[in-house]
DRENROMI-970579 format. One record per atom (N, C-alpha, C, CB): y, z, x; residue in three letters. Coordinates in steps of 0.05 Angstrom, whole numbers, plus 5000, padded with zeros to 4 digits. Glycine has a CB too. Example, Ala and Ser with C-alpha at 12.3 -4.5 7.8 and 13.67 -1.06 7.14 Angstrom:
<sites>
488651565264ALA491051565246ALA493451565264ALA491151815226ALA495551425257SER497951435273SER500151575258SER498851145282SER
</sites>
This chain:
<sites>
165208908424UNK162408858415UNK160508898438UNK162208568403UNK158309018431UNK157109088458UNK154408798460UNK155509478456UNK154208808478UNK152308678498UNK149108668481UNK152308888530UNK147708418465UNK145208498466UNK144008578477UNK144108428463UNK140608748483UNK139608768510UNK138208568504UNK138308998522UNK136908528539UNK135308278546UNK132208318531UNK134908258584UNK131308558538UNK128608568508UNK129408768488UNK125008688517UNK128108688476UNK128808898448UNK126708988429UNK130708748428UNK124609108432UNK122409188421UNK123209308396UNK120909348438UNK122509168372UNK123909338343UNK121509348335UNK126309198318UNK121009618323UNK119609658304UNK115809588309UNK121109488285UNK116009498331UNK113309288335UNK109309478313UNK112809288389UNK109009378308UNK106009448298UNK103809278311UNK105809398267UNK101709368313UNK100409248327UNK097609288317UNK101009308350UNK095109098300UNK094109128292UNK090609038297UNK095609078278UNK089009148307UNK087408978333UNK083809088311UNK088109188382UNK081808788301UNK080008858300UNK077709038311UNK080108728298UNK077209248301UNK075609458306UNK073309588282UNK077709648314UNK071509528294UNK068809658275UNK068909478248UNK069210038265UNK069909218257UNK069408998234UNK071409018217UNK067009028218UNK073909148219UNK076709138204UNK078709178223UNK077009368181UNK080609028211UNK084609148227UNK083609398229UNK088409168203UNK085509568243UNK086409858250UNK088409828268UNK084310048264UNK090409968261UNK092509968276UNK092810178289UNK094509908265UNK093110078321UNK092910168347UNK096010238358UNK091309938363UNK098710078351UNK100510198359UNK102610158334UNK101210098386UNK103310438318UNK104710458294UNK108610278291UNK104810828292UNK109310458315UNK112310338317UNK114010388349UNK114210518290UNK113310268363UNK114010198382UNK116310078388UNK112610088387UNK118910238400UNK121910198400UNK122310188426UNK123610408386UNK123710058441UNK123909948464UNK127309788467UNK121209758466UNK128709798478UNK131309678486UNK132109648521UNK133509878472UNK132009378530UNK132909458557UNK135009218565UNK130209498580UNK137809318581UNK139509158580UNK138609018609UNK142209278575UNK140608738608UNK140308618624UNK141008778654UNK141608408615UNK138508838679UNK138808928698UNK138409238701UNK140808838704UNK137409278669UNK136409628674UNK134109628681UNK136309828649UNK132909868675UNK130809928679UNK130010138661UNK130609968703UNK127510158649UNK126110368617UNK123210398627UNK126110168577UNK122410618639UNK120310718636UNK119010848609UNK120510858653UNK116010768608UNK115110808581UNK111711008586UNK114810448565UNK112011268581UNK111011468591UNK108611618566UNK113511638600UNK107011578583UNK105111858554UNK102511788560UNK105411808510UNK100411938543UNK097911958552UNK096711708540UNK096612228544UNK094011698561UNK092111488559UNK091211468538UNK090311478574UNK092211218526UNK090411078488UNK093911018476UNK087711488456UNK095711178497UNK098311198469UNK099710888464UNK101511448480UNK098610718465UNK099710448464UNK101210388481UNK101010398446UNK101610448514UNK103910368524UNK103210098542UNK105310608541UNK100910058544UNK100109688562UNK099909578546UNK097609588580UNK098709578515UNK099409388493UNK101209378483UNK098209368476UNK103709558488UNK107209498478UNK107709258507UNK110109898480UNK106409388532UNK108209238551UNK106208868550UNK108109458590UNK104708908540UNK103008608540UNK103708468514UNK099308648542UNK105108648497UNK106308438466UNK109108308486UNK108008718425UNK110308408492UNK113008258507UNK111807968520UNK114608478538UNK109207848536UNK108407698542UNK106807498529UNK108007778555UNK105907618511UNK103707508482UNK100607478492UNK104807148469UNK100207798507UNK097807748524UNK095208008508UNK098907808563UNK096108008478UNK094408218462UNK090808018461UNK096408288420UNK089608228454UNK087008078448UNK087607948426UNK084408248445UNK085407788432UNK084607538401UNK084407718379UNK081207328401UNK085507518363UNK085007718330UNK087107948331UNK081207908327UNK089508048345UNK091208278341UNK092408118322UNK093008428365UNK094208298294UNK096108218289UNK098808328304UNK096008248265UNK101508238293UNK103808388309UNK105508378280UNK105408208341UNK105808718278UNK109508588263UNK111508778270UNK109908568222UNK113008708260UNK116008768275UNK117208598295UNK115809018291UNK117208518311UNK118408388329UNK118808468349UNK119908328323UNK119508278376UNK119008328409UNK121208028413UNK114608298425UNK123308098419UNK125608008431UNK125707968449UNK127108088431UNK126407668459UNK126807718494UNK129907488490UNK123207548523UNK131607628501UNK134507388493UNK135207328472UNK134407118501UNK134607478454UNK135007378427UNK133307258410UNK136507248426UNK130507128426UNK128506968414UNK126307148406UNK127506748433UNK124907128391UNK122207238389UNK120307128402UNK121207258366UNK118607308412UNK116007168424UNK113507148412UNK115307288447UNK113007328387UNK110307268365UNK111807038358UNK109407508336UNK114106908355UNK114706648339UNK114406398365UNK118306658323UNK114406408384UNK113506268401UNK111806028401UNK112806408411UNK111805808402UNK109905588406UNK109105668432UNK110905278404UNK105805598434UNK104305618462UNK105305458484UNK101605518460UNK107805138475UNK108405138497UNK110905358513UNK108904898496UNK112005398491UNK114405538497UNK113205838509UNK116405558469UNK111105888501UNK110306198517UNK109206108551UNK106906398497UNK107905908548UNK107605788575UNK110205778599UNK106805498568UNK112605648590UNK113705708598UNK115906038603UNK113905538593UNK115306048586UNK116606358581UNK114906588601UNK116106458542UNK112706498604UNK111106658627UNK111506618659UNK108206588623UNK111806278656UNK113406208680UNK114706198692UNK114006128685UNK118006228680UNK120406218693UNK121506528686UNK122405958683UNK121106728661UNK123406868651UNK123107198649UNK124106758624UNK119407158645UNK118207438649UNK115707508666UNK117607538624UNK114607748684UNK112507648703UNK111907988702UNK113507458737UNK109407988713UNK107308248708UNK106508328726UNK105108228693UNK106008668734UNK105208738755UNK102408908738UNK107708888773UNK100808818754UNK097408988729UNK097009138751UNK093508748716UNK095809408737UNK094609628747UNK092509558773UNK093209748722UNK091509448771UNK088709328793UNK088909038794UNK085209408780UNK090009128818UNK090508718823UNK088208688831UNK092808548849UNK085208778832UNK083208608847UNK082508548817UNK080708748872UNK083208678797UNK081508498767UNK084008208765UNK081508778724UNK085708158782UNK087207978769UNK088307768791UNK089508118753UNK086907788820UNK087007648829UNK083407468838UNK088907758843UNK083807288843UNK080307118842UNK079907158868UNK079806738834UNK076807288870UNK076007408901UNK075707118909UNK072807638907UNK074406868894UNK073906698909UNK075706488925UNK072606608897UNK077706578925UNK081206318931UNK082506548952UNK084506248889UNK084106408965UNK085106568989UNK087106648967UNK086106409021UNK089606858989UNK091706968978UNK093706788972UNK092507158993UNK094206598996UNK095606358992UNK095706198974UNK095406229006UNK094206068960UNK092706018938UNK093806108915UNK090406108941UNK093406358909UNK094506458895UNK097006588887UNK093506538893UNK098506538907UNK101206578910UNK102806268900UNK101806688944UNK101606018908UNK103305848908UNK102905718886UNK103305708928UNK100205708871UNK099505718844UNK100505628824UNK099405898838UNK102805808811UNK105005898794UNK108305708809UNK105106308796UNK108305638824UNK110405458834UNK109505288830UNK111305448856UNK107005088846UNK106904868850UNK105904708821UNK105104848875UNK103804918803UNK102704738770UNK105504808755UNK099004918747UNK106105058751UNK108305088731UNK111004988731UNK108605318728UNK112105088763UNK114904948768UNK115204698784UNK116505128782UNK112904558787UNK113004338818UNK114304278828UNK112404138823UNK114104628842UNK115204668873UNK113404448887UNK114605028889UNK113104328908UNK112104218932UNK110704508940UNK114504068955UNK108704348955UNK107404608957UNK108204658991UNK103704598948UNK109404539008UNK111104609034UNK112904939018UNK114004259045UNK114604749005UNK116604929001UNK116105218986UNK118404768986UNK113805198965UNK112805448953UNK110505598984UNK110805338918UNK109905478994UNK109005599022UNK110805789042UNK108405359038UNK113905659037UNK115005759064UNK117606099034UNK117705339092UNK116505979012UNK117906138997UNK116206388990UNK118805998974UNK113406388992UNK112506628987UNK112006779013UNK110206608971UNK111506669035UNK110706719063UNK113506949067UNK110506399086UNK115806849054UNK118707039059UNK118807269045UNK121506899050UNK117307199010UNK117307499009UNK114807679012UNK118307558985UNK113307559016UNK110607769029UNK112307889057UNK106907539042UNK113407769072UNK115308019087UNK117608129069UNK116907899115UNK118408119058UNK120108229039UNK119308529017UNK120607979022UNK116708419020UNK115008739008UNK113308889033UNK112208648979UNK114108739055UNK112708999068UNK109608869083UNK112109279039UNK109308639070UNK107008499092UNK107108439114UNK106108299088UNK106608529136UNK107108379165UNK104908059172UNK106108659191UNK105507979186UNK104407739188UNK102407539168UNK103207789208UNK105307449161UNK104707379129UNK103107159129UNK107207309110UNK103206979154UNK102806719149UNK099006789150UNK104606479175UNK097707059166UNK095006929166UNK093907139134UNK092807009205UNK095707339129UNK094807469103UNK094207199080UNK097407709092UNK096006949089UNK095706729065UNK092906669067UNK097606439068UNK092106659094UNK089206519100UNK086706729090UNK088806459137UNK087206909083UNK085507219073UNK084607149049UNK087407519069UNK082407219048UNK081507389014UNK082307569008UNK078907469006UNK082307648977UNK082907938964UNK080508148978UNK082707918926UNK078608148989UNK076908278993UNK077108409025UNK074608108984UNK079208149045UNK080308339065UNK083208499064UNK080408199088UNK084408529042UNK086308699036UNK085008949025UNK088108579017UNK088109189037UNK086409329029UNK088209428993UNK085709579055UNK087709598984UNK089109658950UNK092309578957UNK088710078936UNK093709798976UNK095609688976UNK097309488973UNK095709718982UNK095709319003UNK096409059013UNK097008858983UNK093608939033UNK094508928967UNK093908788951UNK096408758923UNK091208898945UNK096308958924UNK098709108901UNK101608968912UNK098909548904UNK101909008934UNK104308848948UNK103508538941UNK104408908986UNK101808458942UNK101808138943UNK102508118907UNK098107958958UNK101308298888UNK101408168858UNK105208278859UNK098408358825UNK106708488875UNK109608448871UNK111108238877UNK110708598881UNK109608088909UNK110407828917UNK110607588895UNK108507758937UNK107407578884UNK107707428868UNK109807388844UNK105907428863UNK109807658833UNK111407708808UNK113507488818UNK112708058802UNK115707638833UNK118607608845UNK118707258847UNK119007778881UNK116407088862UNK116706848874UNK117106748838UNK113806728899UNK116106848817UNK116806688795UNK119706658785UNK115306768776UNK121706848808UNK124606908794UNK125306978774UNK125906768793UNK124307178757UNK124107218735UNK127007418728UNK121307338731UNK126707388701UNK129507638689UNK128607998689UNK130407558647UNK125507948675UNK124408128667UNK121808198689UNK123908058639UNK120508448688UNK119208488707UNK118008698696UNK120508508730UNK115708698686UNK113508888677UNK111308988691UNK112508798659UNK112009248694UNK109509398717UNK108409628706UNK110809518748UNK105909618700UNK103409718688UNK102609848690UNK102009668686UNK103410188703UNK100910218725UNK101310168747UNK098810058722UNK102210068765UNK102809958792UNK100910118813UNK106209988801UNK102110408809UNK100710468829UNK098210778821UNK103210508854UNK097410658799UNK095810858797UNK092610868808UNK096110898772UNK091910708828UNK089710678842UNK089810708879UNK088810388833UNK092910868881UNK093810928911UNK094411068916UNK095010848922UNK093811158933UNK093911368949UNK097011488948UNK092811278977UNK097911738956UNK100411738940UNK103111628959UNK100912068929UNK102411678988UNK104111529008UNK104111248995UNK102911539042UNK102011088989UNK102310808987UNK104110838962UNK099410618983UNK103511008939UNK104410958904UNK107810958918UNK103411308871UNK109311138937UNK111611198944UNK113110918951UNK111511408965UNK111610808970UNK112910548986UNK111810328967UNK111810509021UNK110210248943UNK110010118932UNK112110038909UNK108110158930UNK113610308905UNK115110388881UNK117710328897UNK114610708867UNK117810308920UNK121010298934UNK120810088942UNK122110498956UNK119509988942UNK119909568941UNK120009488921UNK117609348951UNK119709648894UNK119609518873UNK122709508860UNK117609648857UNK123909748870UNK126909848863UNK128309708885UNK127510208865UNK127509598897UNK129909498927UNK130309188912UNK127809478973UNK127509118905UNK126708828903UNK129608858869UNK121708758896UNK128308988851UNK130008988824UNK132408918831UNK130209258809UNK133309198848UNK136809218851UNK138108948859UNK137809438875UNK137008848879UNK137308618898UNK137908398882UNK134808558914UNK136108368858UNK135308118843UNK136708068818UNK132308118836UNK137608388811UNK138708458785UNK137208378770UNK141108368777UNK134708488774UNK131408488751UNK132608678724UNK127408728771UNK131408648703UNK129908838684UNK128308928699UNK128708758660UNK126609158685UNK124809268685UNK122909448664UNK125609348699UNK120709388651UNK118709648642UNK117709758655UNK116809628628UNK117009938668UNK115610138682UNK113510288660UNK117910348696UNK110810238666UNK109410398656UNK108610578661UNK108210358651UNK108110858661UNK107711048676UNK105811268664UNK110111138684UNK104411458681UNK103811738669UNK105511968685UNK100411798671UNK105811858704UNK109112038717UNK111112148718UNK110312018724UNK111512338697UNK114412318686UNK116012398715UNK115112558656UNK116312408744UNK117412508759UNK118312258766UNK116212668775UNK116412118774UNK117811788783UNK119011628767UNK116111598793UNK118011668740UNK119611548713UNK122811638719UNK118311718678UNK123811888716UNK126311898723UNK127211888749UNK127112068713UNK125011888767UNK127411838788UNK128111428794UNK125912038825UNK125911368778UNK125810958784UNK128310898768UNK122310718768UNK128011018741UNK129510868715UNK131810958702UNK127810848694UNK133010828682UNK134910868672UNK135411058652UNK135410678667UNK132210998634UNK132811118616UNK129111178606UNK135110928598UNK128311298592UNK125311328587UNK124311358570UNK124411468596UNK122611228556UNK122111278524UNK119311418528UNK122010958501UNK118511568511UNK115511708500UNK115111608481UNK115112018493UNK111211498486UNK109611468471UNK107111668467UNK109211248476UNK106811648438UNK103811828429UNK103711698408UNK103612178424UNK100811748415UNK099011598382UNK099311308378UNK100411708350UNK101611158391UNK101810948380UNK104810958378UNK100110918356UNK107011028380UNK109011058367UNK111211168388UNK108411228344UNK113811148391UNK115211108409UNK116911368398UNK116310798413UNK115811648412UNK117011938395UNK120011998403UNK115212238403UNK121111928423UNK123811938443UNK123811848460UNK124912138451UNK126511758461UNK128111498478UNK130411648496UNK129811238453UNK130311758522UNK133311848529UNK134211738548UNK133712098536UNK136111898568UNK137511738596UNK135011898612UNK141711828609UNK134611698634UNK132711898650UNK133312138659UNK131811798671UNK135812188672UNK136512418682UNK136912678657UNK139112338696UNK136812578641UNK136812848607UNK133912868610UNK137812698563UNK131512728617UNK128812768606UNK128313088611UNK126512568620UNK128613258630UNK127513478647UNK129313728625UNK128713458689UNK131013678617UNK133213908605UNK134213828572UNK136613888629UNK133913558566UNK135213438542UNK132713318524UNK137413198553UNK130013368531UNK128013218506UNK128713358490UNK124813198506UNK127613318464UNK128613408428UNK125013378421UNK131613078403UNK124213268422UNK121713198422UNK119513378421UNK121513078440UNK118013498408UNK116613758416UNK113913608427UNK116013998388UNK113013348431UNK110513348448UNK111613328477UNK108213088440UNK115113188471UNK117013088494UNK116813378519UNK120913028478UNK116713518508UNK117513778513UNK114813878525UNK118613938486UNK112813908508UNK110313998515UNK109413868543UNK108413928492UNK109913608544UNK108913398562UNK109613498590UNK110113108555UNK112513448591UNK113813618614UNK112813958623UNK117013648604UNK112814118595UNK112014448600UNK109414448613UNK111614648573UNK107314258612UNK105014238618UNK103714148651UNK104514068599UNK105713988663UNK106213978697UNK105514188708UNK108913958708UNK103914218735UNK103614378750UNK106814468766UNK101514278766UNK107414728769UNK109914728779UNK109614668804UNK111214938775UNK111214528821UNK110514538852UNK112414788876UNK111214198863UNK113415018849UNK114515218868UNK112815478869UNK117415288861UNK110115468857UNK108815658843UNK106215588840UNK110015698820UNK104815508864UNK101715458857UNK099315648847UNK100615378879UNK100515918847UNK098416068828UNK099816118802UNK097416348839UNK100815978787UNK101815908757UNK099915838743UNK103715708754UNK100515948723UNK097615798706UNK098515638686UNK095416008689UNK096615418685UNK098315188665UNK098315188646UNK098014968664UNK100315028625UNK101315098603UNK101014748594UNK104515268605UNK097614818578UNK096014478567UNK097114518535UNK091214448569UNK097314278535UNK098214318501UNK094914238493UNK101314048484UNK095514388462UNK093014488458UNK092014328428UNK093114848456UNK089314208424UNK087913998423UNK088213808432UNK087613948408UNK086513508422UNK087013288438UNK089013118430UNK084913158441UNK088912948450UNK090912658442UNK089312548424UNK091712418467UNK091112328406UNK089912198378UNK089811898390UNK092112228345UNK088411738383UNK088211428391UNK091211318358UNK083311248385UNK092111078364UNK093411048345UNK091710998321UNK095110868350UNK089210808322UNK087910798290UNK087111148284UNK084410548289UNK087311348295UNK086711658287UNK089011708273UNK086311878312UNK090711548272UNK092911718257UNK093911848231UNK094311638259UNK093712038224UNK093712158193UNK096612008177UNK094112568193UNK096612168154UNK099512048142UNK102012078147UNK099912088122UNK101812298157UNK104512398173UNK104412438195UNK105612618167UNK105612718218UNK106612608235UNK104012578259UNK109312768242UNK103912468275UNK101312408291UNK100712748313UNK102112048316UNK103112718315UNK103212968330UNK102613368313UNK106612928342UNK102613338299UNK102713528274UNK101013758280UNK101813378247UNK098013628280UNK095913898287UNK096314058309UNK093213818292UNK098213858339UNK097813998366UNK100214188365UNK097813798394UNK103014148346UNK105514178346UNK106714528341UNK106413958326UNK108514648353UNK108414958349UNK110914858331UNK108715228378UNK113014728310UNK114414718305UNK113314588277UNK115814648322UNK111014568276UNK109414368236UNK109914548221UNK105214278226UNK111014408205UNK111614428176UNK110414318155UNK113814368172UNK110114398138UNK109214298109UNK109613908109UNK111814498081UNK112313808105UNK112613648107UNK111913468134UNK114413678100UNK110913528161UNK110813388184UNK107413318170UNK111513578218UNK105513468164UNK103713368154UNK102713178130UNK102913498155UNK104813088114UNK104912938093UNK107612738100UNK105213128066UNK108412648112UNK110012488108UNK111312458148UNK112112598080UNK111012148146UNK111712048176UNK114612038185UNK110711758181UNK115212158207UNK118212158217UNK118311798223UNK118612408251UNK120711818223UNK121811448233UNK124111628247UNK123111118200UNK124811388277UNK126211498296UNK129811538282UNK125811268324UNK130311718293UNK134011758291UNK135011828306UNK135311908276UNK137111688314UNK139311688336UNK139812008338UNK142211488326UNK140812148360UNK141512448376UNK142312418391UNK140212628385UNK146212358387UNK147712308406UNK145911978417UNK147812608428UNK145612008454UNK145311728464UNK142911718464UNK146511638490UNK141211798451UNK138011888458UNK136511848419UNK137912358476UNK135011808418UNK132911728399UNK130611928393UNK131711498409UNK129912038367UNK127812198369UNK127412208343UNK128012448383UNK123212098341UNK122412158311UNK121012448308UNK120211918300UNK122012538300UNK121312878292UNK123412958277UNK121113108317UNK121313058248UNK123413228225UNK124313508229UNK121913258198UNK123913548260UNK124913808267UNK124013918294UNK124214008246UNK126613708305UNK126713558334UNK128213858351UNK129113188334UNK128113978374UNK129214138383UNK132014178385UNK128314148399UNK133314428388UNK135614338379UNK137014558407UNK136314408341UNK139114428429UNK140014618444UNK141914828430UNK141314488466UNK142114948455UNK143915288446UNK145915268431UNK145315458470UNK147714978449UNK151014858439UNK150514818413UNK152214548453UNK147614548416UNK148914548383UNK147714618359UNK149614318374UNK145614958363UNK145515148343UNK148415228345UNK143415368347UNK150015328364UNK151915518359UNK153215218333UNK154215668394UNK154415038349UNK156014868328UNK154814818299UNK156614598341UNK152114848299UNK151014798269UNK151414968253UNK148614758266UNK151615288259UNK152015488249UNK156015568258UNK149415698261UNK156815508263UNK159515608265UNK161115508235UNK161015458293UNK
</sites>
């Protein structure tokens, strides 16, 4: 019998007041990550992937509905009592946000805000949550930790800063570990060494992980395994190392064909052609349909729902198919 995973995103919907009615913003959102992996969740800006990674915490705006369900251990977290999410934020799951200066308070030192989350939630002593975060602010790469405690967010610089919301994450000991974005406000030396404290820190700890990304390069080289989102909707799920050679996926596909090559700088790029859809844009069938060189009659009237391909996941009614297994379909 195999192993539940530690989250388990089924089916999730996500339904958020807009222009004075529901509209639903993320259709079906599929997500699985076992205890100590790691699942990057990849695609363009609007495609639901910080409000899939903020339903796991129960941190949607006021007024969203949710259905489907968001698993963590077996429990649901829309079923959650507020105390039980309180704690559940505390001890079991912890967040890394895109711009830690929107999420840390310019007015409180760093220290402050590091010891925070120990001393109200877990009462730690605040000696001991002192000499415990001071260890891992060197642990990510802060040097002289003890006067960075005495600092504002305003004498850090992005990096620094980004390192302190990983510090923080970690000092909560968590199972799970959700990163947003991490480093998409750095410079790319910093995004490199921000992302390799994040994987040292994981391995070390035997973290989960979401990885949110627009990267698909660091997506497979961080993670295990990598799901695509568009429109709202979770289009394929593979191993990371298949993403580059094994998507099925034709936006999966597009997404990747569309990279600047880096062996070939007078190449000309290959944009998939119209725009991205927000999820309330979505027609009746498939979201992807108008941009797609593979639509059919049916992709525009009627919505794919995901199906297993081999170890990999993909909703498309006419998902790519390799050489092997045209030859085997036709033999």
């Amino acid at each position: 019998m195999s192993t539940p995973p530690l989250l388990h995103i089924d089916a999730l919907r996500i339904d958020l007041p807009l222009d004075g009615r529901l509209r639903t913003v993320v259709h079906r959102a599929e997500v699985s990550i076992p205890e100590g992996s790691a699942v990057a969740l990849v695609g363009e800006s609007g495609s639901g992937k910080s409000l899939t990674a903020r339903s796991v915490m129960g941190l949607l705006p006021r007024g969203a509905r949710v259905h489907g369900d968001v698993r963590f251990a077996g429990e649901s977290v829309p079923a959650m009592t507020s105390g039980r999410l309180r704690a559940f934020r505390a001890r079991e799951v912890a967040m890394v946000f895109q711009d830690p200066r929107a999420h840390i308070n310019p007015a409180r030192g760093i220290g402050d805000f590091l010891i925070e989350g120990l001393t109200t939630a877990r009462g730690v002593p605040a000696a001991e949550a002192t000499r415990k975060v001071v260890t891992i602010l060197r642990e990510v790469g802060i040097p002289d930790a003890e006067r960075r405690m005495r600092q504002r967010p305003h004498e850090l610089s992005g990096g620094l800063l980004q390192r302190v919301m990983i510090a923080a994450a970690l000092a909560a000991e968590p199972r799970l570990l959700l990163a947003d974005e991490p480093t998409t406000a750095l410079d790319v030396t910093t995004q490199e060494e921000v992302m390799a404290i994040v994987a040292e820190a994981r391995e070390a700890r035997g973290l989960a992980l979401l990885f949110i990304t627009h990267d698909l390069e660091l997506a497979a080289a961080v993670c295990d395994r990598v799901a695509v989102m568009y429109a709202g909707t979770t289009v394929e799920e593979l191993p990371a190392e298949r993403l580059h050679r094994g998507a099925a996926h034709p936006y999966a596909r597009a997404l990747l064909a569309s990279r600047p090559p880096l062996s070939d700088t007078g190449a000309r790029l290959s944009p998939i052609p119209g725009r991205p859809l927000s999820g309330f844009e979505v027609p009746d069938g498939c979201a992807f349909s108008d941009r797609c060189p593979r639509v059919q009659d049916r992709c525009r009237s009627e919505r794919p729902h995901p199906s297993p391909t081999g170890d990999a996941m993909t909703a498309c009614h006419f998902p790519h198919i390799s050489d092997s297994e045209e030859v085997g379909r036709h033999a």
